[in-house]
C-alpha positions in Angstrom: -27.6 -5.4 -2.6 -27.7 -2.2 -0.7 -24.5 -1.3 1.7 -25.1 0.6 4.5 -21.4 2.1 5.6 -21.8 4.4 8.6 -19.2 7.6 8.7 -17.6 6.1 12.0 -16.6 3.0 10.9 -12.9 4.4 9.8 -11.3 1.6 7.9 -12.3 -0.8 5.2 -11.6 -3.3 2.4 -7.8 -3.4 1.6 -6.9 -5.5 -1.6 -3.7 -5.9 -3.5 -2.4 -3.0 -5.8 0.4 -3.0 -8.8 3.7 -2.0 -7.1 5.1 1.8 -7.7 7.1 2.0 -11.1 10.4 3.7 -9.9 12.7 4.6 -12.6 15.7 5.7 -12.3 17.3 8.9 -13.4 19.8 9.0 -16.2 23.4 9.0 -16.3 26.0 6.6 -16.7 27.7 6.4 -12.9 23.2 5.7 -11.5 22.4 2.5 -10.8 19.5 1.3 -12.9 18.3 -1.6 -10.3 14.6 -0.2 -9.4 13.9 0.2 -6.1 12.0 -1.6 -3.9 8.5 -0.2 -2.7 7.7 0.0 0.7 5.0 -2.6 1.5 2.8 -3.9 3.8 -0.3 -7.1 3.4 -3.4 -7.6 3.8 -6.2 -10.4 4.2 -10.0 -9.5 3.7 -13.2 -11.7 4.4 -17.2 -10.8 3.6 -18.3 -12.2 7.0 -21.7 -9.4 6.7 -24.9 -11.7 6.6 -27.3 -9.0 5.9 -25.2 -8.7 2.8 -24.3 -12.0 1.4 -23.8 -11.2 -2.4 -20.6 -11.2 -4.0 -18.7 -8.2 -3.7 -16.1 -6.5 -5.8 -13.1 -4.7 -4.6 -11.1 -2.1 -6.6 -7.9 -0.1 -6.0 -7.2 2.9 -7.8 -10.1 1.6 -10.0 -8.6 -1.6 -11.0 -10.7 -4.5 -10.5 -9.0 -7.0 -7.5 -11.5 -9.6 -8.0 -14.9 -11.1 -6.3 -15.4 -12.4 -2.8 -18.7 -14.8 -1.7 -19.5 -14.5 1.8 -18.1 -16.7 4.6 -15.2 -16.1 2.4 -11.7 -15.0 3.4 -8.7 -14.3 1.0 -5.0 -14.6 1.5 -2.0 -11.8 2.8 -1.8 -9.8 -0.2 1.0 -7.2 -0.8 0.4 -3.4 -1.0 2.2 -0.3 -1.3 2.4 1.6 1.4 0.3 4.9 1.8 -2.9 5.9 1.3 -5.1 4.0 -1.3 -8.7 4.5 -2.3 -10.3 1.3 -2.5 -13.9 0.9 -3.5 -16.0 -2.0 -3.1 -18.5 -2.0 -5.5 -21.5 -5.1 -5.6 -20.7 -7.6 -7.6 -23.7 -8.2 -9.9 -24.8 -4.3 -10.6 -21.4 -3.2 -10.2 -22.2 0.2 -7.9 -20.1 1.4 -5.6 -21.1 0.4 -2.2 -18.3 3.1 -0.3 -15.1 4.5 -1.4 -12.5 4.6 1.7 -8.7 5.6 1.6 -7.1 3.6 3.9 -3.2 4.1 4.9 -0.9 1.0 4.9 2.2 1.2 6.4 5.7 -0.4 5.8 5.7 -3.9 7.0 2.8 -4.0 8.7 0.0 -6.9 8.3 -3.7 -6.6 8.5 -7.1 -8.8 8.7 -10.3 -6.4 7.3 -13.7 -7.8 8.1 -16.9 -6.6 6.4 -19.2 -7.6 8.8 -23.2 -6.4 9.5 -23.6 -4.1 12.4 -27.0 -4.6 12.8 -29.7 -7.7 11.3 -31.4 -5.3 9.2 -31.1 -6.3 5.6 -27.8 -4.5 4.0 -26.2 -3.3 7.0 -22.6 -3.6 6.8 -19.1 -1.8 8.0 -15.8 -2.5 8.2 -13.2 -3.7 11.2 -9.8 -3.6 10.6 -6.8 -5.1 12.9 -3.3 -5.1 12.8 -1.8 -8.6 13.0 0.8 -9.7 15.3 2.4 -12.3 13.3 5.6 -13.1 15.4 5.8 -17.0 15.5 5.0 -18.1 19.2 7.5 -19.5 21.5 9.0 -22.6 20.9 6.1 -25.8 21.5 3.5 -23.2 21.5 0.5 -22.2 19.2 -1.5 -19.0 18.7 -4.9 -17.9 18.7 -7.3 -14.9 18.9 -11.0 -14.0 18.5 -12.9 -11.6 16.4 -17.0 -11.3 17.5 -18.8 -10.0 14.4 -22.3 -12.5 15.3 -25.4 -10.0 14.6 -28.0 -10.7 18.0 -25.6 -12.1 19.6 -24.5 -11.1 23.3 -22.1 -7.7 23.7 -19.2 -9.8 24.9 -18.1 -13.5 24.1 -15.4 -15.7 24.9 -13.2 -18.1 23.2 -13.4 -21.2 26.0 -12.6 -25.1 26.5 -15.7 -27.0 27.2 -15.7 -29.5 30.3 -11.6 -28.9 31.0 -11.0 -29.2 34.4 -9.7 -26.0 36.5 -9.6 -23.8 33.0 -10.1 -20.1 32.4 -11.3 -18.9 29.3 -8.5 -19.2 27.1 -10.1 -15.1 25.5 -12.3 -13.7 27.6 -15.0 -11.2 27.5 -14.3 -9.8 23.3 -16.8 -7.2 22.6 -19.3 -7.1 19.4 -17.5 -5.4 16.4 -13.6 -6.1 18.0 -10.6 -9.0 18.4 -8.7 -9.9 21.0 -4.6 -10.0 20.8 -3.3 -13.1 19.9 -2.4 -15.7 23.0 -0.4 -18.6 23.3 -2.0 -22.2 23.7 -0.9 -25.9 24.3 -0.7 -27.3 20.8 -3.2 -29.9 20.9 -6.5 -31.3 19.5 -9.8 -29.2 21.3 -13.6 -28.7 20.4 -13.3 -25.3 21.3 -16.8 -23.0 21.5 -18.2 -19.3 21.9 -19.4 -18.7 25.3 -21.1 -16.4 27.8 -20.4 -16.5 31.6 -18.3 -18.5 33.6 -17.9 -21.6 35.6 -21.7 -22.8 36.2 -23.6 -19.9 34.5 -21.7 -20.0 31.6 -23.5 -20.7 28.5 -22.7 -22.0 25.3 -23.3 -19.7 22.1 -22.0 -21.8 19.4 -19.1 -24.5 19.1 -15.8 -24.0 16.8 -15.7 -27.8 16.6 -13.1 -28.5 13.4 -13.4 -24.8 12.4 -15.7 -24.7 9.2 -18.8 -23.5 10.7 -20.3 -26.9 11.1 -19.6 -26.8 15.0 -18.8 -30.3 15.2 -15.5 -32.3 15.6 -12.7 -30.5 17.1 -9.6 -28.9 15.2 -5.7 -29.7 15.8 -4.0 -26.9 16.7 -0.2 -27.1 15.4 2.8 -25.7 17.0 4.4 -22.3 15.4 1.3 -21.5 13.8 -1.8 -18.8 14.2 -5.3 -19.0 14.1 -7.8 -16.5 14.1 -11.2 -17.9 15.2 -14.0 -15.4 13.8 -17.7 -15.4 14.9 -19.9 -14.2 12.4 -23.9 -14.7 10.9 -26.5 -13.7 12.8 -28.3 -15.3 16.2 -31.6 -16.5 14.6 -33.4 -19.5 13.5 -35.7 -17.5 10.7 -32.8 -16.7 8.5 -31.2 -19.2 6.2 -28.6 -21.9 7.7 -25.2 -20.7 6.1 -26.4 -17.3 7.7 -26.7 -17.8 11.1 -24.6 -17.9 14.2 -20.9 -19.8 13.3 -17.1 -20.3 14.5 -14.8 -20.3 11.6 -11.1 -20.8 11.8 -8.6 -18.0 9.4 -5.3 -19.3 9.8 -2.9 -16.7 9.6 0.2 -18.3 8.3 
């Protein structure tokens, strides 16, 4: 699998690394207790169709483990700083990019490989900060992330067929997320649209989340969801590759 990482896409990969050994110096009025690092976490998915083999993620060349594609991981702690983190393919083991990316102290992120273009091994990186403050009282959260190859520049996050209703995230552009917003706790068949009121047009439904666009999902009070639109908007590539809503829930 060949990765194509152009120079302007800053950020990449993050996966966990060993915490900092701090020892402490000698004497017999020190304390001895080690100090605690400063740390941040991380999530990571492969949502890049053009390169759907497993990858392999490294920090300071130790080997983090494998992801499949359509595959997301869980908050994983790091130290903060800079760390140089390759991800290497899977199978021949080759290094795809090597990127130092800078974690700070208490901070959570979602990193995305995703495909910036159809053509076969075309991949970059987006990463986002996440807001993870617990939503008011009775209330949910969600946001949206449009990584779908071909499909239009901007999408929104919408309720089909509810009456008087906005977009609940409108207009997200190819390659970025929206903020997290509050919603009603309650039990949708959300969907990826274009356009509003009469013109608008369906892209793909969210459904129960999994990428099967049917059903609809319950959305619970006090917790976050990330919907992520990813694959690519065609009928000649396989099925598990094109156009999909998945669900991430963040905590």
């Amino acid at each position: 699998m060949k990765f194509n990482f152009t120079p302007s896409r800053r950020s990449f990969l993050l996966a966990a690394i060993p915490a900092a050994l701090v020892f402490a110096s000698c004497g017999n009025d020190d304390d001895n207790t080690p100090a605690t690092p400063s740390q941040g976490k991380v999530l990571f998915s492969h949502a890049a169709p053009t390169a759907s083999s497993q990858v392999k993620v490294l920090a300071n060349d130790k080997d983090l483990g494998a992801l499949n594609y359509g595959f997301t991981g869980s908050y994983l702690t790091l130290d903060a700083g800079a760390q140089v983190v390759k991800i290497n393919d899977a199978s021949s083991n080759v290094t795809a990019v090597t990127q130092t990316v800078t974690v700070e102290k208490d901070k959570n992120y979602s990193v995305f490989a995703y495909s910036p273009t159809a053509s076969l091994g075309s991949v970059a990186a987006l990463a986002v900060t996440d807001d993870l403050t617990a939503p008011a009282t009775g209330k949910a959260k969600i946001r949206l992330v449009h990584l779908g190859v071909s499909a239009p520049s901007q999408v929104s996050l919408s309720q089909p067929g509810a009456v008087g209703a906005t977009d609940i995230i409108p207009n997200v552009s190819f390659a970025n997320s929206s903020q997290f917003v509050e919603i009603t706790p309650g039990t949708y068949g959300l969907a990826i649209s274009t356009g509003t009121g009469a013109t608008a047009t369906t892209e793909t439904l969210v459904g129960d989340g999994t990428g099967t666009g049917t059903g609809t999902k319950a959305y619970v009070a006090g917790k976050l969801y990330t919907v992520v639109l990813r694959g690519i908007k065609s009928t000649t590539v396989a099925q598990n590759l094109r156009l999909q809503a998945v669900i991430v829930e963040n905590n």
